[in-house]
PyMOL Python script that loads the backbone (N, CA, C, O; Angstrom):
from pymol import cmd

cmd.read_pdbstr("""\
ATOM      1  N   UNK A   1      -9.812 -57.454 -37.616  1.00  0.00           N
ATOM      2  CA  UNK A   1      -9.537 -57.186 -36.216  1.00  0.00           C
ATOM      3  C   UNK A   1      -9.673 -55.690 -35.972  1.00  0.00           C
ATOM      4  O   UNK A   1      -9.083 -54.984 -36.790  1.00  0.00           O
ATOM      5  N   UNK A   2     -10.349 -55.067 -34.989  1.00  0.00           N
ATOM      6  CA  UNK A   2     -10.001 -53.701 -34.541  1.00  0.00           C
ATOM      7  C   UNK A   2      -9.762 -53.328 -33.991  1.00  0.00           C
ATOM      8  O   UNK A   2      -9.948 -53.740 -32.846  1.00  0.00           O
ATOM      9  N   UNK A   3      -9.041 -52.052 -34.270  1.00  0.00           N
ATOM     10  CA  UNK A   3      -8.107 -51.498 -33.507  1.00  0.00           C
ATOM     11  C   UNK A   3      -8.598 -51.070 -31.961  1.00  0.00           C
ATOM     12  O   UNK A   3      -9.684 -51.380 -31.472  1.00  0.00           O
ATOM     13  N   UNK A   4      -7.732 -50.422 -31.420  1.00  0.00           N
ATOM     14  CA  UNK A   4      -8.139 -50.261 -29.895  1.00  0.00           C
ATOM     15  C   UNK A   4      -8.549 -48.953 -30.048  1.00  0.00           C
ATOM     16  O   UNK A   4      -9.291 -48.649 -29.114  1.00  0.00           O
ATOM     17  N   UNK A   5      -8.358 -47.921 -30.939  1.00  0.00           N
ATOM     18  CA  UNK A   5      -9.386 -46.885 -30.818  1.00  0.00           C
ATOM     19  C   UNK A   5     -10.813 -47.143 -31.494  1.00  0.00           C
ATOM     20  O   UNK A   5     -11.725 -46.360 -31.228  1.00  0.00           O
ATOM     21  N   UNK A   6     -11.008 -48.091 -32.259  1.00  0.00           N
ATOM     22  CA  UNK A   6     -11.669 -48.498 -32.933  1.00  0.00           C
ATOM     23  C   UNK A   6     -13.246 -49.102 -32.080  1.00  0.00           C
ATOM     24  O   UNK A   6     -14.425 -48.811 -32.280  1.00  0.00           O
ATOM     25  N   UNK A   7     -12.464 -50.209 -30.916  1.00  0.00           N
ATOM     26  CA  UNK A   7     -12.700 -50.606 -29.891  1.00  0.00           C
ATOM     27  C   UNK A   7     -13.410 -49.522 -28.863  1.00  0.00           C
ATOM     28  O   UNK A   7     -14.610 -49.507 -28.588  1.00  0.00           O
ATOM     29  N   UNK A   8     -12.618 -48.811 -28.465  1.00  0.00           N
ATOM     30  CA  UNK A   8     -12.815 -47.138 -27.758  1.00  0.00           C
ATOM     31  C   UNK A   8     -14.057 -47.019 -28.233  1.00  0.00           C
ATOM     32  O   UNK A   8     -15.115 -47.269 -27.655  1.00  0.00           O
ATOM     33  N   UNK A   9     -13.846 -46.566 -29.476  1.00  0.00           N
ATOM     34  CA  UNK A   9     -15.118 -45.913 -29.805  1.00  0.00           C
ATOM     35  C   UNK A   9     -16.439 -46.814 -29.799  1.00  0.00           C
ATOM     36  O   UNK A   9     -17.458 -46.182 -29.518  1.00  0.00           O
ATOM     37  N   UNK A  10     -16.551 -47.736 -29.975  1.00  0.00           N
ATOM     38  CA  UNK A  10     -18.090 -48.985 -30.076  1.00  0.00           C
ATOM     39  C   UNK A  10     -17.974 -48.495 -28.231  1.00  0.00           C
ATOM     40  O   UNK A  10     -18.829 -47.820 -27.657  1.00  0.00           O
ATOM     41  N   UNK A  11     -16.867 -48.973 -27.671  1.00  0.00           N
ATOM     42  CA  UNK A  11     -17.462 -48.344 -25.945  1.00  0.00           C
ATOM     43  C   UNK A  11     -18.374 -47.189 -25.463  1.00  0.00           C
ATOM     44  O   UNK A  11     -19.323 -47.182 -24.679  1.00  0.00           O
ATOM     45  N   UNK A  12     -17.741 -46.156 -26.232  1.00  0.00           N
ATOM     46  CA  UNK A  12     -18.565 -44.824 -26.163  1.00  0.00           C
ATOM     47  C   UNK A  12     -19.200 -44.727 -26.211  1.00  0.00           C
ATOM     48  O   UNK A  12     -19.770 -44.166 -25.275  1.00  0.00           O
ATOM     49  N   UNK A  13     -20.016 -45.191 -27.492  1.00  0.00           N
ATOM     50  CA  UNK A  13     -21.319 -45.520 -28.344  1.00  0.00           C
ATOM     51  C   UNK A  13     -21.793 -46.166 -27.985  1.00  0.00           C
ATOM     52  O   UNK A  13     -22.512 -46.610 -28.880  1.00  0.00           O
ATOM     53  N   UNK A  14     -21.968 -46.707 -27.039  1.00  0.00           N
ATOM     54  CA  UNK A  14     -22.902 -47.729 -26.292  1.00  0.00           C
ATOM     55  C   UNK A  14     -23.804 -48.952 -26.877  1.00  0.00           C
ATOM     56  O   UNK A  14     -23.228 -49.319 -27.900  1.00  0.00           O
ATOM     57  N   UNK A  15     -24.665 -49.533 -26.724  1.00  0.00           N
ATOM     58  CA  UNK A  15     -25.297 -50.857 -26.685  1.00  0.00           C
ATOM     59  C   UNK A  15     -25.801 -50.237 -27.956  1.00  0.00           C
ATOM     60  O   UNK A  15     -26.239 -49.104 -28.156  1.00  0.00           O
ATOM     61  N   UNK A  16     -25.602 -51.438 -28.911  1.00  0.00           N
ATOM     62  CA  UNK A  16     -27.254 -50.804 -29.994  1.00  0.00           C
ATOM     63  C   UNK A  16     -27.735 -51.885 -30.945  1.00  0.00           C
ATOM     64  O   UNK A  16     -27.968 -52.908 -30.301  1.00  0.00           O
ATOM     65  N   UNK A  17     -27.918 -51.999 -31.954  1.00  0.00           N
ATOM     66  CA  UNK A  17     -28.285 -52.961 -33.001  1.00  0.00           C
ATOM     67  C   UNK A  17     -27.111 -53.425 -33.220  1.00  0.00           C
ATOM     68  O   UNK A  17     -27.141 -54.656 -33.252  1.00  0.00           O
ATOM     69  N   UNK A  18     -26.044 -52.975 -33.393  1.00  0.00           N
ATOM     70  CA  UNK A  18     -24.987 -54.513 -33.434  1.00  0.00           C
ATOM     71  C   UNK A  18     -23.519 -53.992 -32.850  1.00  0.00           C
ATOM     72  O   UNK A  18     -22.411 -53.962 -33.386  1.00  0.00           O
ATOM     73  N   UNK A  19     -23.935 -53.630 -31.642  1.00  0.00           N
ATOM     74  CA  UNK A  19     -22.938 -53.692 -30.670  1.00  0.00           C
ATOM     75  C   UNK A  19     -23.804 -54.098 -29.207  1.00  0.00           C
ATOM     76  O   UNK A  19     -24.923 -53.671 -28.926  1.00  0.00           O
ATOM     77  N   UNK A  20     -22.967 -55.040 -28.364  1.00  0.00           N
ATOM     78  CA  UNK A  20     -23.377 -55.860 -27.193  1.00  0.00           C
ATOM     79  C   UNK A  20     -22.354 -56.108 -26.027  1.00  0.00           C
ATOM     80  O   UNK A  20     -21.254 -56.469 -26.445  1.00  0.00           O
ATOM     81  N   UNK A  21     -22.405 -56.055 -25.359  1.00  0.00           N
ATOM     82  CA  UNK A  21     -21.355 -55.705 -23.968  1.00  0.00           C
ATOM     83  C   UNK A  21     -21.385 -56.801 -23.398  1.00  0.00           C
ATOM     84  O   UNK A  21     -22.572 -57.124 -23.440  1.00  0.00           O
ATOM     85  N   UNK A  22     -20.870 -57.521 -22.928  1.00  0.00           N
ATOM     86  CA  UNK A  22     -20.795 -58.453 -21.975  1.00  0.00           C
ATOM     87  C   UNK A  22     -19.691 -58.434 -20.930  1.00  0.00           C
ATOM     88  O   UNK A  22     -18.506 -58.162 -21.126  1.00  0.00           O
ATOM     89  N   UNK A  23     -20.277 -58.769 -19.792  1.00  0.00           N
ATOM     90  CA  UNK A  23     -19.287 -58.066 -18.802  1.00  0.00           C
ATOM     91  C   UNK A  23     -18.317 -59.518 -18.048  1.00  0.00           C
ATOM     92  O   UNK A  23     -17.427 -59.386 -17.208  1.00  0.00           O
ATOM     93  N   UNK A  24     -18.734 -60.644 -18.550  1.00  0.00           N
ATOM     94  CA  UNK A  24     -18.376 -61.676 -18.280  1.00  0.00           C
ATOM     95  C   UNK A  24     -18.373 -62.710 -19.405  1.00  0.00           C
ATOM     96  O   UNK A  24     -18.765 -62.430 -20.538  1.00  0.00           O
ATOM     97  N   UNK A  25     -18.024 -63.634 -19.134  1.00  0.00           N
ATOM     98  CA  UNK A  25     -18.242 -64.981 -20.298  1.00  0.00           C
ATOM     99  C   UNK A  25     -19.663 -65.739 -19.902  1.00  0.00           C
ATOM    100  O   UNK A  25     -19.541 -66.269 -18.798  1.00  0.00           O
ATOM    101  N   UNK A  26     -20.690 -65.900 -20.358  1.00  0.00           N
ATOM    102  CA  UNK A  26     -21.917 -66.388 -19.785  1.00  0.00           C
ATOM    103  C   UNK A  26     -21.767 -68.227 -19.356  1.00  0.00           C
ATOM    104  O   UNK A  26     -21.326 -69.082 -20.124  1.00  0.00           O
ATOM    105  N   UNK A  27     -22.192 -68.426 -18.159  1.00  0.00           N
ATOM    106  CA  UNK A  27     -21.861 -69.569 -18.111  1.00  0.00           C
ATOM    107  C   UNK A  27     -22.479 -70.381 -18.663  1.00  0.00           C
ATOM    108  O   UNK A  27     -22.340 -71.513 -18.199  1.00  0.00           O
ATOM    109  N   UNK A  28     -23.579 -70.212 -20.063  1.00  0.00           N
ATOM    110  CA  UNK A  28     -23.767 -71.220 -20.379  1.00  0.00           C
ATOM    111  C   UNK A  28     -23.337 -70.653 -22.233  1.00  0.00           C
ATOM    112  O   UNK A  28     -23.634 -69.597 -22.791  1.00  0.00           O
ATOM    113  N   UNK A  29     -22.649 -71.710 -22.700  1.00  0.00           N
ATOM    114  CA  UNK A  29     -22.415 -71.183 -24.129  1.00  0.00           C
ATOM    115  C   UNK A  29     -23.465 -70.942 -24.797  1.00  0.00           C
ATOM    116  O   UNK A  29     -23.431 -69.809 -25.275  1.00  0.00           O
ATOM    117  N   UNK A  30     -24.606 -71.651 -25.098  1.00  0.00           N
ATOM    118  CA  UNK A  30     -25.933 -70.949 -25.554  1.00  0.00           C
ATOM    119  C   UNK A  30     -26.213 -69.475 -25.453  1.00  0.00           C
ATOM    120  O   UNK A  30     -26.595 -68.880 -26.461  1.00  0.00           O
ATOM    121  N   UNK A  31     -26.046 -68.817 -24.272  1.00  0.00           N
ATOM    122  CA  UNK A  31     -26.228 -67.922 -24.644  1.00  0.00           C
ATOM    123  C   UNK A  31     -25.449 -67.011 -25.463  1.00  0.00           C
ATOM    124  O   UNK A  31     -25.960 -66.242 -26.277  1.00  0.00           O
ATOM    125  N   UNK A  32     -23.804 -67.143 -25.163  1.00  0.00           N
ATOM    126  CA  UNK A  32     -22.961 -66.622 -26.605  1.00  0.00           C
ATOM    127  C   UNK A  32     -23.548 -66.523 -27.917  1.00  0.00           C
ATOM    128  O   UNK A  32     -23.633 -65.584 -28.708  1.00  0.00           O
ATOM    129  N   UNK A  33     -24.050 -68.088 -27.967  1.00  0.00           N
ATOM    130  CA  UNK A  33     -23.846 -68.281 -29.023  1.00  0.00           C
ATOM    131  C   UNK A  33     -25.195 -67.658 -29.730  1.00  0.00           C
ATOM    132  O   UNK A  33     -25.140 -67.087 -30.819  1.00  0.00           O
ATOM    133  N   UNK A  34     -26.547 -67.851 -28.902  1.00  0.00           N
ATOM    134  CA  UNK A  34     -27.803 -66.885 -29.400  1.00  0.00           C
ATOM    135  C   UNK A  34     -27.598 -65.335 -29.702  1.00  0.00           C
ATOM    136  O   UNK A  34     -28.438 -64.705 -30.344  1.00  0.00           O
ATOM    137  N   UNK A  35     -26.644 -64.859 -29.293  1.00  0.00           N
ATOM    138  CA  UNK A  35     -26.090 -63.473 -29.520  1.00  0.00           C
ATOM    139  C   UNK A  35     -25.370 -63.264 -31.031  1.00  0.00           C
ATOM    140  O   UNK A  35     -25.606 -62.331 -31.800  1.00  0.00           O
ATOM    141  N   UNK A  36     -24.621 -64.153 -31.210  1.00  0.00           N
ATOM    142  CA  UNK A  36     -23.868 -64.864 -32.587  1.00  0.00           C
ATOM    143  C   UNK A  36     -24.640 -64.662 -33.549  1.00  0.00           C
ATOM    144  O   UNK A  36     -24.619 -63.774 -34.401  1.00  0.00           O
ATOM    145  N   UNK A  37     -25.630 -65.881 -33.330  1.00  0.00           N
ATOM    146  CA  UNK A  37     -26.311 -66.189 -34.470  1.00  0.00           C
ATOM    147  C   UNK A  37     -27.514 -64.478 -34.365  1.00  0.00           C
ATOM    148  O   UNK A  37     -27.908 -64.096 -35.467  1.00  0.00           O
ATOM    149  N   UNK A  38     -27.814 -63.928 -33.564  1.00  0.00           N
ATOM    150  CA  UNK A  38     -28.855 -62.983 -33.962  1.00  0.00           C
ATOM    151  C   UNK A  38     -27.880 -61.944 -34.948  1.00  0.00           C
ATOM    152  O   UNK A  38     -28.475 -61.473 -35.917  1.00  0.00           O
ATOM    153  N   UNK A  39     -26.784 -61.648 -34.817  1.00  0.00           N
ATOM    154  CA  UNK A  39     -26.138 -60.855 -34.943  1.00  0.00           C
ATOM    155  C   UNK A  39     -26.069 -60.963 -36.778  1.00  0.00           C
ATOM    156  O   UNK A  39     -26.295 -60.152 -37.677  1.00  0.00           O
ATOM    157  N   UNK A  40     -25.564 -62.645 -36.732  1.00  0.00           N
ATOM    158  CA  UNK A  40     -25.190 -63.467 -37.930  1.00  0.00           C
ATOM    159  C   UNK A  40     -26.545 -63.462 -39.100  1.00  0.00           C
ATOM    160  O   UNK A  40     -26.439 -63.772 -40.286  1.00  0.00           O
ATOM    161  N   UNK A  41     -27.779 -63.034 -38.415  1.00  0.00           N
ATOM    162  CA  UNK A  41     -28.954 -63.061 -39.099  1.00  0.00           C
ATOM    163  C   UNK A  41     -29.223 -61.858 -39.587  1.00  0.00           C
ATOM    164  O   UNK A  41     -29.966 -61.804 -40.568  1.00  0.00           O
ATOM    165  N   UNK A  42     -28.667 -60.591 -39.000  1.00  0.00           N
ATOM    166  CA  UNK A  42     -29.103 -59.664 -39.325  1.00  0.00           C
ATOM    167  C   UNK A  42     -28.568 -58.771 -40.145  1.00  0.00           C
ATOM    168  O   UNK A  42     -28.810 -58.742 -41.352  1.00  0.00           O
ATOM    169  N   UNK A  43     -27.314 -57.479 -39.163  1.00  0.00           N
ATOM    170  CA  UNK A  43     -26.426 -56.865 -40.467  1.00  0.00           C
ATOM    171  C   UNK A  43     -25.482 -57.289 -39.573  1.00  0.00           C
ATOM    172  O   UNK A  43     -25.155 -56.207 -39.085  1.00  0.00           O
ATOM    173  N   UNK A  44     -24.805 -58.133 -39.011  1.00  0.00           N
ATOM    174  CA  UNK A  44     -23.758 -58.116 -38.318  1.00  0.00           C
ATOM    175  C   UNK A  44     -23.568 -57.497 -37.155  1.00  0.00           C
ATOM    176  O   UNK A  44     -24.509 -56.773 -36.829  1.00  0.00           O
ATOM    177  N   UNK A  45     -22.387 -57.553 -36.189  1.00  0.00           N
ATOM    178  CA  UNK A  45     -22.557 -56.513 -34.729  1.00  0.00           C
ATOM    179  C   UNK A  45     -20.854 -57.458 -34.330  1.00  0.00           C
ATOM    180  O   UNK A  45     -20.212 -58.417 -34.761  1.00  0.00           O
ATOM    181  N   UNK A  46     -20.749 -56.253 -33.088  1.00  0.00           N
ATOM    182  CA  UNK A  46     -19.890 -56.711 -32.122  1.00  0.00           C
ATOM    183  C   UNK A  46     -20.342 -56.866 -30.786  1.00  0.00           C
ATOM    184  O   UNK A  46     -21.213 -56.179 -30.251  1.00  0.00           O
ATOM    185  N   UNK A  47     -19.583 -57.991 -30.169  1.00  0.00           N
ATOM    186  CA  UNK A  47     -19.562 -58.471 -29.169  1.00  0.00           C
ATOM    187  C   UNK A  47     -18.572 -58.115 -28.117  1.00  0.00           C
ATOM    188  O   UNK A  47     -17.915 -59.104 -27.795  1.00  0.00           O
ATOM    189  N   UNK A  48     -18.245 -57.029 -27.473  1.00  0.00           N
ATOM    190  CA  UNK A  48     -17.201 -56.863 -26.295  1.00  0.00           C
ATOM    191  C   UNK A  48     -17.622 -57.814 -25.001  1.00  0.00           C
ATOM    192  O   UNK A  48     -18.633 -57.954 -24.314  1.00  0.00           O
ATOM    193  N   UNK A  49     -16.424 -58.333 -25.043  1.00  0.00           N
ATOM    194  CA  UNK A  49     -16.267 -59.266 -23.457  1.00  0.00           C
ATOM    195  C   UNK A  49     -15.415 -58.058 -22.693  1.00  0.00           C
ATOM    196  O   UNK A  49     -14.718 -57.164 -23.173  1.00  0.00           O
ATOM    197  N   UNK A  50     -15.692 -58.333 -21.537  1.00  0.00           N
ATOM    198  CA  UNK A  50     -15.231 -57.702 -20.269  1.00  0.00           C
ATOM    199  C   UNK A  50     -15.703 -56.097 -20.246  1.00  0.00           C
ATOM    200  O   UNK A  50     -15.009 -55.323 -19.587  1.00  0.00           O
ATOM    201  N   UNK A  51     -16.784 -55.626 -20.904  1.00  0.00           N
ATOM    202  CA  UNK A  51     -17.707 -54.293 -20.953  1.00  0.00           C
ATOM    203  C   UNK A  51     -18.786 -54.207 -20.518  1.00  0.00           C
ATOM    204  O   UNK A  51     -19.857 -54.190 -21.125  1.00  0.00           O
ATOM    205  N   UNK A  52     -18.577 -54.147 -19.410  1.00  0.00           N
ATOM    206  CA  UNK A  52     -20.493 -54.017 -18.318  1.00  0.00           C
ATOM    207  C   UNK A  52     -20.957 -52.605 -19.198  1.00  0.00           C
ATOM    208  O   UNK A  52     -20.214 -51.873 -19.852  1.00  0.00           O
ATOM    209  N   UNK A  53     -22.463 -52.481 -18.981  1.00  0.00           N
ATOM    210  CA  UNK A  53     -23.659 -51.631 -19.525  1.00  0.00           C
ATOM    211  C   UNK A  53     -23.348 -50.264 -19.493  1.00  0.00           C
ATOM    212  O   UNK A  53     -23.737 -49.403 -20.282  1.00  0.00           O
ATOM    213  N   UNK A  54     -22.486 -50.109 -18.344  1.00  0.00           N
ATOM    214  CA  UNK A  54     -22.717 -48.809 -18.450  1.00  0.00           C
ATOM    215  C   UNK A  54     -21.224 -48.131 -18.768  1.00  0.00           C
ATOM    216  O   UNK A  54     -20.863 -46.996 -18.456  1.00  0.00           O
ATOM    217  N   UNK A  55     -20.627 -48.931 -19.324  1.00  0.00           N
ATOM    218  CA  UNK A  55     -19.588 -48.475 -20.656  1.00  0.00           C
ATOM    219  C   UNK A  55     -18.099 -48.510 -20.024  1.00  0.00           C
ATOM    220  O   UNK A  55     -17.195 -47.874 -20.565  1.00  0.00           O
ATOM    221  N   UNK A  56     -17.907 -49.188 -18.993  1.00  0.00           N
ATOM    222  CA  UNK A  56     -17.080 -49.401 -18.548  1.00  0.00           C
ATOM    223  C   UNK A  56     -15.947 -50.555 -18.811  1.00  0.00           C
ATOM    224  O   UNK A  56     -16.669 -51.525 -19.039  1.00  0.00           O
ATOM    225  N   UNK A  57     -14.933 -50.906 -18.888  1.00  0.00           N
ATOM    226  CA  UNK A  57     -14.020 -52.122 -19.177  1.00  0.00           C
ATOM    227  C   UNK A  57     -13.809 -52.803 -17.873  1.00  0.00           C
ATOM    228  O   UNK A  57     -13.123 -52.044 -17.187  1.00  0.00           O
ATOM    229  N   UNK A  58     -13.980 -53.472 -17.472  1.00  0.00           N
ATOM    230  CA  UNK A  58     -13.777 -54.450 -16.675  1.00  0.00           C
ATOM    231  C   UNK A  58     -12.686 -55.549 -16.542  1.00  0.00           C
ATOM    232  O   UNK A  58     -11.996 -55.798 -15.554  1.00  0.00           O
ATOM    233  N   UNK A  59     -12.688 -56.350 -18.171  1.00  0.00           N
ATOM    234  CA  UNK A  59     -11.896 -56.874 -18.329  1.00  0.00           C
ATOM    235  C   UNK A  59     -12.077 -58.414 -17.915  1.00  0.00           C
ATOM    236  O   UNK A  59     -12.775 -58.550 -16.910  1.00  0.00           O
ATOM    237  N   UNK A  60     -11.620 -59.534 -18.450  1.00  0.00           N
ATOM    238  CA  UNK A  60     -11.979 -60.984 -18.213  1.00  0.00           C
ATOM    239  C   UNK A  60     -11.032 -61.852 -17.947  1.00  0.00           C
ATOM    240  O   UNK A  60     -10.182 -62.031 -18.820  1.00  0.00           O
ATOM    241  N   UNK A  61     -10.936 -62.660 -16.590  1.00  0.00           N
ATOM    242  CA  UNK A  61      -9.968 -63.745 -16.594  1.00  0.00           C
ATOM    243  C   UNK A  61     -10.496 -64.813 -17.294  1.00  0.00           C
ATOM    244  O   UNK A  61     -11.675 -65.166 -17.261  1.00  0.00           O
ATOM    245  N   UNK A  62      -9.549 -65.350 -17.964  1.00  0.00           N
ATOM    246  CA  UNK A  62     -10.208 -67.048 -18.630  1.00  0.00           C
ATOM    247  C   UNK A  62      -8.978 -68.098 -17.857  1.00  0.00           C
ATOM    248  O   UNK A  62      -7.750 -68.186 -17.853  1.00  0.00           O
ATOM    249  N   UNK A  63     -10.303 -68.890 -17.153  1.00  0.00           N
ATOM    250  CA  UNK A  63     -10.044 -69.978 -16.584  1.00  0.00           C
ATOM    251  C   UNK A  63      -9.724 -71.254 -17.766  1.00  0.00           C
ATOM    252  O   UNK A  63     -10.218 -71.125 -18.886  1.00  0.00           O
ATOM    253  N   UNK A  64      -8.994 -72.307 -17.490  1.00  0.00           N
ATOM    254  CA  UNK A  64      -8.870 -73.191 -18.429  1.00  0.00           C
ATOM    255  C   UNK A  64     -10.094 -73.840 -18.752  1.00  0.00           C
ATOM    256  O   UNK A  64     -10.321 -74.278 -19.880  1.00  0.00           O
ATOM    257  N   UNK A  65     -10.958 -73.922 -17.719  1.00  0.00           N
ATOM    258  CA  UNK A  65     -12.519 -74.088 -17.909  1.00  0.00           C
ATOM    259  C   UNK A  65     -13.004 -73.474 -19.140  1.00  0.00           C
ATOM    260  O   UNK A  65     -13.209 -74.204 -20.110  1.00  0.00           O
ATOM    261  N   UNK A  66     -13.234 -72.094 -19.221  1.00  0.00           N
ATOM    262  CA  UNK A  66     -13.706 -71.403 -19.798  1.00  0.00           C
ATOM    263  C   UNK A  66     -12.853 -71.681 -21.324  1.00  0.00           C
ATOM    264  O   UNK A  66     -13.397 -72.048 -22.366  1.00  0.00           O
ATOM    265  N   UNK A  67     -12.148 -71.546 -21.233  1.00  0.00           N
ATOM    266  CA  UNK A  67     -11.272 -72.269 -22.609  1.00  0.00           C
ATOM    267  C   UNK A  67     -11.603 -73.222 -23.442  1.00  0.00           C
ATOM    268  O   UNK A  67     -11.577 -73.168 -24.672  1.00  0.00           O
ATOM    269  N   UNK A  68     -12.073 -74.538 -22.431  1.00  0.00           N
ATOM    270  CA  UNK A  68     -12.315 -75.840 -23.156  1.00  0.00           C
ATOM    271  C   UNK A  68     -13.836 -75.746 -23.691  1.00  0.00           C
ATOM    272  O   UNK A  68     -14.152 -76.421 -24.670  1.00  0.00           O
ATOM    273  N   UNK A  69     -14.925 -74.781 -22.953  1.00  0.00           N
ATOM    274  CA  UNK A  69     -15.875 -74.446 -23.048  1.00  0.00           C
ATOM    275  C   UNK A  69     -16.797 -73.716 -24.662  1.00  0.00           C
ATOM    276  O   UNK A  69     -17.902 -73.704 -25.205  1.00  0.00           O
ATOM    277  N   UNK A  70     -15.070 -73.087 -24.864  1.00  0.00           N
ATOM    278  CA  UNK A  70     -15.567 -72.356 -26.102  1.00  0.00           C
ATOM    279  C   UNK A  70     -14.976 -72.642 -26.949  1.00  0.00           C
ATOM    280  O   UNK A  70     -15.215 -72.162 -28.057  1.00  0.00           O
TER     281      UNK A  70
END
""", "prot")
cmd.dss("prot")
cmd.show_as("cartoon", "prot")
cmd.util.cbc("prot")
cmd.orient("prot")
C-alpha cells in the first residue's frame, strides 16, 4: 500500500510508463481492466482513480453500482 506522500509524489510526476490517472471509474470495466493487464505485462505501474491529466485530485464517489461492477 502507499503512503500518501508516496501517492503525492506519482501525482507530481505525472503520466508515464507505469503511472496512469484516471479521473473517474470508466464505465465500462474492460477498460480498467486493459490498463491492468498492460501494466501486468510489462514492469508494473499505478493506477490513480480520482486524478484527471493535468495532476489534479478530484476524487471519486462510488455508487453501489459501481461496487457490484468491480
Amino acid at each position: 500500500m502507499l503512503s500518501i506522500n508516496e501517492i503525492k509524489s506519482l501525482i507530481t510526476s505525472e503520466e508515464g510508463y507505469n503511472v496512469e490517472f484516471k479521473k473517474s471509474i470508466p464505465s465500462k470495466v474492460k477498460e480498467i481492466t486493459e490498463e491492468i493487464c498492460a501494466f501486468s505485462n510489462a514492469a508494473g505501474g499505478t493506477i490513480l482513480l480520482g486524478v484527471d491529466d493535468n495532476n489534479s485530485i478530484q476524487g471519486i464517489l462510488f455508487s453501489n453500482a459501481k461496487r457490484s461492477a468491480l
